[in-house]
C-alpha positions, 0 to 999 in steps of 0.5 A: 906134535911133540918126539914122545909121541913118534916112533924112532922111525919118525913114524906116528905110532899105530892107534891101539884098538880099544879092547872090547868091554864083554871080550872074554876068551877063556884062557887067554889072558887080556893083553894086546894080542887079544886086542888085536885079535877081537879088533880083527874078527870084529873087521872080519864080521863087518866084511864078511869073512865068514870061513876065516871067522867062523875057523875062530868061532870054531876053535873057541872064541865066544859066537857072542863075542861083543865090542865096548858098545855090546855089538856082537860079531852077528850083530856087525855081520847083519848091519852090513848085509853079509847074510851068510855069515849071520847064518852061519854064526846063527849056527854056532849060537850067536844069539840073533836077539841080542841087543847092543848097549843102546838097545838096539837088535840085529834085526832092527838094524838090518830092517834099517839097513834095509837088507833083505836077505839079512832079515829073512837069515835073523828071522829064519834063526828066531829073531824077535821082531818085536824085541829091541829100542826101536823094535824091529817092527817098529824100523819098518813101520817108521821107514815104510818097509811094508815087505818086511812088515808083511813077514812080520805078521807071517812069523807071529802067525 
């Protein structure tokens, strides 16, 4: 690798995030603070962080905030099983049938996942089970996950 690409300390430079495509925080301008910024609480949705997240939701960062493949904070949370902080973003108005690029739903996702706990958080928020490209009911069909099958049917009644 050519000198151009190496800090003066000899050290490869930091890969720099790729800012979120529908990341839009009123009054902060779109630089690399911001960035680095969506890159962080998008970490902090896929570990569960859910106090130091929602300090940020709650000082104005959009509950919908979304990456450059349209996955939002709550969609992230669900896919990696943190039931807590789907709920609590629910609760600051993340949309709980907000589908990514690719069509996908956070409650399709988590059925995927398999990941109970997250089913009944998105569902108890208003989730669809029928929304999203593969639905959610159509996950649980395919993969043979007759519980969350059966709570499906509970919620359309």
């Amino acid at each position: 690798m050519s000198r151009r690409f190496r800090r003066a300390s000899g050290r490869l430079p930091a890969r720099r995030p790729v800012a979120p495509r529908r990341c839009t925080i009123e009054g902060v301008r779109d630089d690399a603070d911001v960035e680095e910024l969506a890159t962080r609480l998008f970490q902090m949705a896929r570990s569960g962080e859910t106090e130091l997240l929602c300090a940020y939701v709650d000082a104005g960062v959009p509950a919908d905030l979304c990456n450059d493949k349209g996955d939002t904070l709550l969609m992230l949370a669900a896919y990696h099983g943190h039931a807590g902080t789907v709920r609590a973003l629910a609760s600051r108005g993340a949309d709980p049938g907000r589908a990514n690029d690719r069509g996908q739903t956070p409650l399709a996702g988590a059925v995927f996942k398999k990941e109970p706990e997250v089913v009944r958080a998105l569902l108890e928020a208003g989730a669809d089970p029928g929304q999203g490209t593969p639905s959610a009911f159509d996950t649980a069909k395919m993969f043979g996950h007759a519980e969350f099958l059966e709570w499906f049917a509970h919620k359309e009644k």
